[in-house]
C-alpha positions, 0 to 999 in steps of 0.5 A: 244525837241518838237521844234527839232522833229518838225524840224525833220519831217517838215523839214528834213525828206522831204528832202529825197524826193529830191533825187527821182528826180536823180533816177529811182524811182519805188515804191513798197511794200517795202516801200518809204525808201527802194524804194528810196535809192535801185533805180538806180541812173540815174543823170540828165536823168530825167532831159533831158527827161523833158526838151526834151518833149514840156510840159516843157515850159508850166509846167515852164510858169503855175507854175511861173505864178500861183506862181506871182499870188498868191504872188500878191494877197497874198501880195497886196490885204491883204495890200489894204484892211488894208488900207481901213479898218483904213479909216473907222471912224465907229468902229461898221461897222469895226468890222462887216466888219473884222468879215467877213474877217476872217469867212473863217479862220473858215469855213471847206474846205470840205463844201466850195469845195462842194459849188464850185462843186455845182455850177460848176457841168456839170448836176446839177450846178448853173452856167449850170442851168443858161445858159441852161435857157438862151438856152445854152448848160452845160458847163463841167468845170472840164474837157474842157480844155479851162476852167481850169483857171476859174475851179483852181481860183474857188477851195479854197485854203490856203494862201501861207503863211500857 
């Protein structure tokens, strides 16, 4: 029975949320349920009026390589570093070193995303400090746009896997 529910809500229930994509969904008080099958069904409109618009393409390109990127590293480095921790011959130092491989699983991500803000903060961060000692001018790394990558590799996420 607990495994029939889970199903129910992890898996099924969301399937619902498909059917927004074929209709002209507006939410209201009314609730997510009522909202959605009391919307006008409009087909494939939504469709043609994201693939009409110039951001298709680069929402297609950002996802699909975001996606490459961390199927990669999900798969290539967990794999590389296995191998190298079966070459080390001192099991004292392997266990250190596998301690700390798994010391994120055990960190909240509430404390290391503020760590990551704290460097990257526009007025008080870390990495701006640095370069205004340097003679440069703060970088706002949240918002220029030419610095989103190096903003979104620097939040902390889950595996894809999880």
């Amino acid at each position: 029975m607990p495994g029939a529910v889970w199903f129910l809500f992890f898996a099924y229930l969301p399937l619902f949320g498909i059917l927004v994509a074929f209709k002209k969904f507006r939410l209201s008080g009314d609730g997510f349920f009522y909202n959605l099958f009391t919307s006008e069904t409009v087909w494939f409109d939504n469709f043609k009026f994201l693939f009409s618009s110039g951001d298709a393409w680069i929402i297609v390109r950002n996802t699909v390589l975001y996606n490459l990127t961390f199927i990669i590293l999900g798969v290539a480095v967990p794999v590389v570093l296995a191998l190298l921790l079966n070459e080390i011959k001192n099991k004292g130092m392997m266990k250190i070193y596998q301690s700390s491989m798994f010391l994120p699983y055990f960190l909240s991500w509430v404390v290391v995303s503020y760590c990551v803000f704290a460097f990257l903060n526009p007025e008080k961060g870390y990495f701006n400090a640095i370069i205004q000692q340097f003679g440069g001018d703060p970088v706002s790394w949240y918002t220029e746009t030419k610095f989103w990558r190096i903003s979104q590799a620097a939040i902390p996420r889950r595996s894809i896997w999880i």
